[in-house]
C-alpha atoms as one frame of an Amber mdcrd trajectory, in Angstrom:
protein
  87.732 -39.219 -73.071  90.071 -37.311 -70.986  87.282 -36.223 -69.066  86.336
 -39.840 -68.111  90.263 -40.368 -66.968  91.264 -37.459 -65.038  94.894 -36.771
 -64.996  96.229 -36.582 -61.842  97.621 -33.246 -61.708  93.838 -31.881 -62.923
  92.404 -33.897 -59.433  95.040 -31.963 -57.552  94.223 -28.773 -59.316  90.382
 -29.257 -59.139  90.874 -30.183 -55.449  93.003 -26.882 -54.102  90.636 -24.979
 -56.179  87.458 -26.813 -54.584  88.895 -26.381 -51.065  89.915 -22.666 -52.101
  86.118 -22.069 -53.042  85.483 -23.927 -50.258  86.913 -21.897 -47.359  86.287
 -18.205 -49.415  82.394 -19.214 -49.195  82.889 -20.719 -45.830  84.476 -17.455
 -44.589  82.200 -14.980 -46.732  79.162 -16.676 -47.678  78.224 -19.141 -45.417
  77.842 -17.502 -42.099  75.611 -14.645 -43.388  73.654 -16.892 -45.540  73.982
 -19.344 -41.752  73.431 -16.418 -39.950  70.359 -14.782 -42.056  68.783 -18.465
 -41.829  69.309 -18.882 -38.243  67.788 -15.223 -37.400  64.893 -15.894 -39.981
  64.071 -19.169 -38.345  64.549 -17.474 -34.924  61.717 -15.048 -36.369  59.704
 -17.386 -37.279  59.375 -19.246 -34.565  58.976 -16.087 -32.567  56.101 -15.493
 -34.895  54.518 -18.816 -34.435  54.755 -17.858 -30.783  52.690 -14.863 -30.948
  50.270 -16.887 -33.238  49.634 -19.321 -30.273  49.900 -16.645 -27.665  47.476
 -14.409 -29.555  45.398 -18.317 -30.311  45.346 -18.861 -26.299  44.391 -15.376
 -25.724  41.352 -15.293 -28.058  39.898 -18.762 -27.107  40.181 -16.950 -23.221
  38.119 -13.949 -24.369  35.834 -15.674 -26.019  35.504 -18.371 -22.993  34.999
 -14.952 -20.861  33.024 -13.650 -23.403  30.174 -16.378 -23.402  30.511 -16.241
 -19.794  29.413 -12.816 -19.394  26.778 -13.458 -22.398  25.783 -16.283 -19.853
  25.673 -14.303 -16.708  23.824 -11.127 -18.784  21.185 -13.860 -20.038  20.325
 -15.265 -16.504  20.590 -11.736 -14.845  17.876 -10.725 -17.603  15.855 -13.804
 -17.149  15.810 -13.110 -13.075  15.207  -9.572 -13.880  12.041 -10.973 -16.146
  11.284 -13.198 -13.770  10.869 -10.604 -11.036   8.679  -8.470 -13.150   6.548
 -11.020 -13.228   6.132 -11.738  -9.997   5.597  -7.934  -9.391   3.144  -7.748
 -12.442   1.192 -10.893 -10.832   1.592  -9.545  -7.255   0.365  -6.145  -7.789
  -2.545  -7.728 -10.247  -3.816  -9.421  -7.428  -3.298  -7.258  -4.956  -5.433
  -4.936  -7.183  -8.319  -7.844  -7.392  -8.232  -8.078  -4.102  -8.996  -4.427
  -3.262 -11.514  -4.446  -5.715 -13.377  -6.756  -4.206 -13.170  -5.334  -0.503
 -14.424  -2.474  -2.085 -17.058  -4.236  -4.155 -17.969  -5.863  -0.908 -18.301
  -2.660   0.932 -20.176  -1.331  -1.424 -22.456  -3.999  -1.294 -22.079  -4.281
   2.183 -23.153  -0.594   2.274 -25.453  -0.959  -0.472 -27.448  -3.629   1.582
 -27.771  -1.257   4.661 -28.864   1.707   2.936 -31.368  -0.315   1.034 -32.737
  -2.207   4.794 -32.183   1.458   6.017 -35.062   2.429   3.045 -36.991  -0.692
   3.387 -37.390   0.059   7.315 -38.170   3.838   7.143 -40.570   3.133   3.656
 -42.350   0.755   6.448 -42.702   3.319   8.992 -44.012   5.770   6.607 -46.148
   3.577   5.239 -47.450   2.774   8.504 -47.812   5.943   9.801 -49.529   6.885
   6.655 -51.998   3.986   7.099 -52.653   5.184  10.922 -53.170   8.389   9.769
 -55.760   7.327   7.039 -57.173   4.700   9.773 -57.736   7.155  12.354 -59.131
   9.897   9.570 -61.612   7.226   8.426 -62.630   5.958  11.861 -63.152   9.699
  12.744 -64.846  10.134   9.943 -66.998   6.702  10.517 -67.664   7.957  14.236
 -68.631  11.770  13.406 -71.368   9.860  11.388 -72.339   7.898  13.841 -71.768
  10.000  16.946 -73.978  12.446  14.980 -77.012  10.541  14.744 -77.301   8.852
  17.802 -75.815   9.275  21.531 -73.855   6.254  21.393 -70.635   8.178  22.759
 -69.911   6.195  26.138 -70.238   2.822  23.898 -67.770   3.359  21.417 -65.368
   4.841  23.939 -65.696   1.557  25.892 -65.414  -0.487  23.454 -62.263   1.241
  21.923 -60.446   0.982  25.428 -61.037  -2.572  25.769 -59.439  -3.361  22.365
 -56.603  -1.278  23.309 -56.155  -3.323  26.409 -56.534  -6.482  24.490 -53.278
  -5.276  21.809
């Protein structure tokens, strides 16, 4: 039971001895373990700094990095864009020359062909005179031959022509 009723001398003694312990681990231990604590909390934080800082800097590069993903899509879709137009512009650019030439060809085709039509006519008219006057010739040697009807076909051959 003396434990439950102190003696006063043993509260003395267990008092210098507590304030004894006291001020060797205030002077010894406390300020390193303090100290340590302070500069491990000071690191810390420092760390947590450079987390955020690090945090901050990857949200911007990834904000610039869309951006340029952005700008890269939209340069390729102008780029796409104008290859189209140039495919479409050249495509009918290329119609279009084909059918000037298709039209000058027919164009060409046509004259050549009324070209032909008019000199087959001429031949074929020449070729008919020619026959025409063989067979009249023919038709008037006969005729000329048995009788002395001369003067009557000449006559009658100039006053057609004057007629035409």
């Amino acid at each position: 039971m003396d434990l439950l009723n102190p003696s006063i001398g043993l509260l003395v003694w267990m008092t210098i001895s507590f304030l004894v312990l006291l001020f060797v681990l205030r002077k010894f231990a406390w300020k390193p373990i303090l100290n340590a604590l302070h500069e491990r909390e000071a690191g810390i934080e420092k760390a947590l700094q450079s987390a955020k800082e690090a945090e901050l800097k990857l949200a911007q590069l990834t904000a610039d990095n869309e951006a340029l993903l952005m700008q890269a899509r939209k340069e390729r879709d102008q780029l796409l864009k104008e290859a189209r137009e140039a495919k479409d512009a050249i495509i009918n650019e290329a119609k279009e020359q084909a059918k000037e030439q298709a039209a000058q060809l027919l164009a060409q085709a046509r004259e050549t062909i009324k070209n032909e039509q008019a000199r087959v006519a001429i031949d074929l008219r020449n070729q008919v005179a020619q026959f025409s006057i063989e067979i009249a010739e023919r038709i008037l040697k006969e005729k000329l031959e048995h009788s002395g009807q001369h003067d009557k076909v000449v006559e009658q051959a100039l006053n057609e022509m004057s007629l035409n």
